[in-house]
C-alpha positions as CSV (number, residue, x, y, z in Angstrom):
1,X,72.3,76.0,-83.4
2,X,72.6,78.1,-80.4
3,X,71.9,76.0,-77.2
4,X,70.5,78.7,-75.1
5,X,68.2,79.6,-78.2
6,X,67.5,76.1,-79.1
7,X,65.8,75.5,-75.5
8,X,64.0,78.6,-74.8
9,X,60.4,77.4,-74.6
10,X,60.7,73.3,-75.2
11,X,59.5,71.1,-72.0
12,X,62.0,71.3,-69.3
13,X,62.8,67.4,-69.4
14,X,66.3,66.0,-70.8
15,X,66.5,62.5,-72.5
16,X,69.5,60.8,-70.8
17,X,71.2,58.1,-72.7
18,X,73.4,56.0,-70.5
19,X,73.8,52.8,-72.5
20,X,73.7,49.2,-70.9
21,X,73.4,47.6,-74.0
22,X,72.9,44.2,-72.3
23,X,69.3,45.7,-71.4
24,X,68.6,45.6,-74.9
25,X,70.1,42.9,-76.8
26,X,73.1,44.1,-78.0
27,X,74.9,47.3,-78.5
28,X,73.0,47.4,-82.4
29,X,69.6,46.9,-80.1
30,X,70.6,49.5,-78.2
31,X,71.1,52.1,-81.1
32,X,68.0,51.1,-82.9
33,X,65.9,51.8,-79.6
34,X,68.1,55.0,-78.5
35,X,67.0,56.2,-82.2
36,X,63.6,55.6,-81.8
37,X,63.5,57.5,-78.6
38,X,64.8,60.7,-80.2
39,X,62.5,60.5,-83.1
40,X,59.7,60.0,-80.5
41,X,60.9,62.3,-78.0
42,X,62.2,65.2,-80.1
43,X,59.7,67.6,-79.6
44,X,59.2,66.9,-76.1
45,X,62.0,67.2,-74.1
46,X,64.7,70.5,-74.4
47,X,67.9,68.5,-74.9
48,X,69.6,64.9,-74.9
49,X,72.1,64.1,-72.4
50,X,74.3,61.1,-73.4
51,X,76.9,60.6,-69.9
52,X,80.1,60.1,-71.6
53,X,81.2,57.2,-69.4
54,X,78.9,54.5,-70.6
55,X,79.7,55.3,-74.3
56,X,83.5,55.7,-73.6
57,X,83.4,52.0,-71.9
58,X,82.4,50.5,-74.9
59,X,85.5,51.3,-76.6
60,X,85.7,52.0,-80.5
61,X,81.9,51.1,-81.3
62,X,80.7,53.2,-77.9
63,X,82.5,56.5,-79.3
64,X,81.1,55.7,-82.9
65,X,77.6,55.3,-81.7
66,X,78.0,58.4,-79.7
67,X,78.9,60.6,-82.9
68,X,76.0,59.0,-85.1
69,X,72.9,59.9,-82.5
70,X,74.5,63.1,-81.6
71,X,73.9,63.7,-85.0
72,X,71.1,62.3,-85.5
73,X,69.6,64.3,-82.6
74,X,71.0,67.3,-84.3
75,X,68.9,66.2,-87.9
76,X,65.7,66.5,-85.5
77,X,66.8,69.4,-84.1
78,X,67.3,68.4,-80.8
79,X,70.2,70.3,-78.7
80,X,72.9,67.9,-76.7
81,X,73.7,68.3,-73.5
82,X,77.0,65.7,-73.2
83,X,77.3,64.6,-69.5
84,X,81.0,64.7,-69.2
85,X,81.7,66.3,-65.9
86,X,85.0,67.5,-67.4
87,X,87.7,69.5,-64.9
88,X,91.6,70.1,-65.3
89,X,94.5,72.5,-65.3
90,X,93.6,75.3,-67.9
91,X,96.0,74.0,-70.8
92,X,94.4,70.6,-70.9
93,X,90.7,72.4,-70.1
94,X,91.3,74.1,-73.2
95,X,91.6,70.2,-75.0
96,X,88.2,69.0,-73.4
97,X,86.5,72.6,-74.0
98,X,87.5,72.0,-77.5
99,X,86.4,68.6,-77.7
100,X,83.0,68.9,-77.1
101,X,82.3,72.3,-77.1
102,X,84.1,74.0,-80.0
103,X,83.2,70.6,-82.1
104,X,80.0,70.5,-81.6
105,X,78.8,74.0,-81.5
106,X,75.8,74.7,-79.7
107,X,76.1,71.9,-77.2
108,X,76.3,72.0,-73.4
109,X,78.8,70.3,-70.9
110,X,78.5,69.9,-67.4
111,X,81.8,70.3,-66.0
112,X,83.6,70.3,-62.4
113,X,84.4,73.6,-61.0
114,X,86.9,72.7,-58.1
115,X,90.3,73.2,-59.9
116,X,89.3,77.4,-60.1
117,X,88.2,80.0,-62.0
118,X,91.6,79.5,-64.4
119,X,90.0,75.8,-64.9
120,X,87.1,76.9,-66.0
121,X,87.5,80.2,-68.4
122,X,88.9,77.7,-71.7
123,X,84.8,76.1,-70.7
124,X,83.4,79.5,-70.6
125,X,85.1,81.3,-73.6
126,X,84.2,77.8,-76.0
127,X,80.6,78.0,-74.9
128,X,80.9,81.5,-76.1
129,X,82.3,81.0,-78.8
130,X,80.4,78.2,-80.3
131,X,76.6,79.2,-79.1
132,X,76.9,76.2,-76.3
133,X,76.5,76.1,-72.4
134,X,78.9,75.0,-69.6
135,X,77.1,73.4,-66.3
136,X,78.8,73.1,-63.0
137,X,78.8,70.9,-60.7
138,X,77.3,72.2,-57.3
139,X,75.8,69.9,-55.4
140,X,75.3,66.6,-56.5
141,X,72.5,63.9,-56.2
142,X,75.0,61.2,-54.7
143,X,74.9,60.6,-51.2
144,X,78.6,60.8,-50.8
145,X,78.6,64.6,-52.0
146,X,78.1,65.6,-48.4
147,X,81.6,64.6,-47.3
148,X,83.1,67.5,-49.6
149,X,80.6,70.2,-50.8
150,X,78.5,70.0,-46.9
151,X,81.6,71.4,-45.8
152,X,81.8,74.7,-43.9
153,X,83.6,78.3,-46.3
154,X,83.2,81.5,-44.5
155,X,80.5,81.9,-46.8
156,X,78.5,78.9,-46.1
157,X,78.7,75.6,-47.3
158,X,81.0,74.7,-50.3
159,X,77.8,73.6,-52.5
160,X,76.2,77.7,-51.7
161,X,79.6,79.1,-52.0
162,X,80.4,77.2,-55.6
163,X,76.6,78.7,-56.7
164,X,77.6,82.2,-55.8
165,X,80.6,81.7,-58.0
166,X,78.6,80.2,-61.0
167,X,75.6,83.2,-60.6
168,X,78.7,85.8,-60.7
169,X,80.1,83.4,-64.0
170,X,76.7,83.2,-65.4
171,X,76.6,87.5,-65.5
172,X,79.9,87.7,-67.0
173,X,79.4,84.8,-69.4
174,X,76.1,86.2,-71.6
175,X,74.1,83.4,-69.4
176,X,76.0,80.5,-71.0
177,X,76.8,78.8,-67.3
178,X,74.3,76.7,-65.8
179,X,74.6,74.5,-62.2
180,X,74.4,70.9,-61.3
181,X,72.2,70.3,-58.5
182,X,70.7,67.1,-57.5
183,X,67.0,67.0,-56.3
184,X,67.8,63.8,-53.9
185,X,68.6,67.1,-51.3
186,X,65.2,67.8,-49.0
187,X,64.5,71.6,-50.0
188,X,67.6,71.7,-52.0
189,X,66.6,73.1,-55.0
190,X,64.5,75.8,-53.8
191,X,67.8,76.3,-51.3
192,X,69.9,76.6,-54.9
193,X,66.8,79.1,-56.5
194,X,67.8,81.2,-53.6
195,X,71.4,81.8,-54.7
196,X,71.4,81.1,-58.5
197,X,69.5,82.4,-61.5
198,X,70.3,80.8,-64.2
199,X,69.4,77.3,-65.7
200,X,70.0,74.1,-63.4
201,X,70.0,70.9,-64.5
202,X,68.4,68.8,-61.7
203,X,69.2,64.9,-61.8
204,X,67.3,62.6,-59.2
205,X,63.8,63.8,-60.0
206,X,61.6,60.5,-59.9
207,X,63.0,57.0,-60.3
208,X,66.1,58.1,-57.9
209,X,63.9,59.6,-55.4
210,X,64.1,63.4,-55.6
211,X,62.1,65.9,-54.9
212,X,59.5,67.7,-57.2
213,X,61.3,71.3,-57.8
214,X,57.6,72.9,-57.1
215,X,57.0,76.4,-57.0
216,X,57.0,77.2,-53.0
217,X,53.8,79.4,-54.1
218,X,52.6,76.9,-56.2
219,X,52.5,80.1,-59.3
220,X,53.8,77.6,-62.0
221,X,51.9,75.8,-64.5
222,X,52.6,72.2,-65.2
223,X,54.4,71.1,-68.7
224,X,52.2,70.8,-71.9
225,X,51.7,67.9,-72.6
226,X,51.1,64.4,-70.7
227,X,54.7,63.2,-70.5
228,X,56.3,64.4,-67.7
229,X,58.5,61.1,-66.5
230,X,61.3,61.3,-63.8
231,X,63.2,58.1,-65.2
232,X,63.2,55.0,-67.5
233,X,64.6,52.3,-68.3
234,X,64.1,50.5,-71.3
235,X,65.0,46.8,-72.0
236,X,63.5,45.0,-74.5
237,X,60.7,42.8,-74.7
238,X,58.3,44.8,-72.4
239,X,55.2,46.4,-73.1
240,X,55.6,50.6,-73.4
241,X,55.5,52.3,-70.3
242,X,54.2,55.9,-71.6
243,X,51.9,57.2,-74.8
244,X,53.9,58.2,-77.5
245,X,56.7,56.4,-76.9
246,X,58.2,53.6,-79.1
247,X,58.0,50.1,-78.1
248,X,60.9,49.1,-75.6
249,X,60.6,51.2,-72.4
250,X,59.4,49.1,-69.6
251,X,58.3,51.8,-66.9
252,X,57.8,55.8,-66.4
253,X,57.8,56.8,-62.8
254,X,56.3,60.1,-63.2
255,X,57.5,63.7,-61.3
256,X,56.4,66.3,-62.0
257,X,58.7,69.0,-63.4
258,X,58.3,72.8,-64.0
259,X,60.0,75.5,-65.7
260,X,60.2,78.7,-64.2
261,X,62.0,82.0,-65.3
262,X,65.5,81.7,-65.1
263,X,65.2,78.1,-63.4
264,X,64.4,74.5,-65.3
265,X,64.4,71.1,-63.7
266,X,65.4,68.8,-66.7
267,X,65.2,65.4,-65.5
268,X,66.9,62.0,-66.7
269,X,64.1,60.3,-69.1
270,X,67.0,57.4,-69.7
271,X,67.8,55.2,-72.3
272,X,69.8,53.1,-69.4
């Protein structure tokens, strides 16, 4: 699988999996619904994005649930997109970039640009390598971001100057880097089309508030389909929240993402 290839044309929506297992009965609960999501979902959203944080807190069973839906994702065809938000000196760069780039080829990673360019080159040259994708971190949907990537560079603020740098990377890369950058901003994302062409991955759409990242001449066409959710969350017990999805999810607050050339808003559609 090539990840770039794999999402060309699929509905520009990403099926988070951040796991609170108490939501769900157990950690086995939370498997079994997490499984029946990605059956249901496969064809409708462009990747899965399990944040590495949730599944690394619970320990030994966390990391081995992790591997099995990342392959089971993989038997449906479904790219991964691991949420990882990686970022070191090159030599230990080079561990992470093999970690969950070079062993599982065609995946994505977002990672965290502010150690440098010599940071991120073992990201770009395993995404290269193994048919994945590296996304940086530009500006993020937290409030906090402001206090570092609002701040003033001679080029504007950090956030614009760090999506220069990635739309530079993204030439010299084949396309293979991509940009973080939350839709909680007013106007941000059509601030971030501005300065970058490649694919952004656009957290905050819907249940945390964000904007809708609309054409500003209103030229693009909605998704196919009807599912077009901004967030869920899924505890058991509560009547489905969307067609075509499995029993389990308990609401859908709808957005309403669109895909334009060179641009895609994939939004959380969580297993929290």
């Amino acid at each position: 699988m090539d990840f770039l290839e794999a999402i060309a044309g699929r509905p520009a929506l990403v099926l988070g999996l951040d796991p609170r297992p108490e939501r769900h009965g157990g950690w086995a609960a939370f498997l079994e619904d997490a499984r029946a999501l990605l059956r249901a979902l496969a064809g409708r959203v462009a990747a899965v994005k399990p944040q590495l944080a949730f599944f690394e807190a619970e320990g030994r069973r966390g990391m081995a649930g992790l591997f099995d839906l990342v392959e089971y994702a993989r038997e449906l065809g479904l790219p991964v997109l691991f949420d990882a938000k990686r970022g070191d000196v090159p030599s230990t760069a080079a561990a992470y970039a093999r970690a969950w780039l070079s062993n599982f080829p065609g995946s994505a990673l977002t990672v965290n640009p502010l150690l440098g360019e010599d940071s991120l080159l073992p990201f770009f040259d395993a995404a290269g390598e193994s048919g994945g994708m590296v996304f940086l971190l530009a500006r993020t949907s937290n409030p906090g971001a402001r206090d570092l990537l609002e701040l003033k560079t001679e080029k504007g603020p950090l956030w614009a100057y760090l999506l220069a740098r990635a739309e530079a990377w993204n030439g010299r890369f084949g396309g293979r880097v991509g940009a973080v950058v939350g839709a909680t901003h007013a106007g941000g994302l059509e601030a971030a089309r501005a300065r970058f062409s490649g694919w952004i991955l656009a957290p905050g759409v819907g249940a945390q508030g964000g904007e809708d990242p609309k054409d500003p001449q209103g030229a693009l066409p909605p998704l196919p389909g009807d599912l077009v959710p901004g967030g869920a969350v899924c505890p058991r017990g509560e009547p489905p929240g969307g067609r075509g999805l499995p029993p389990g999810p308990r609401r859908l607050t709808r957005g309403s993402p669109r895909k334009a050339l060179g641009f895609a808003s994939p939004v959380a559609l969580g297993v929290a």
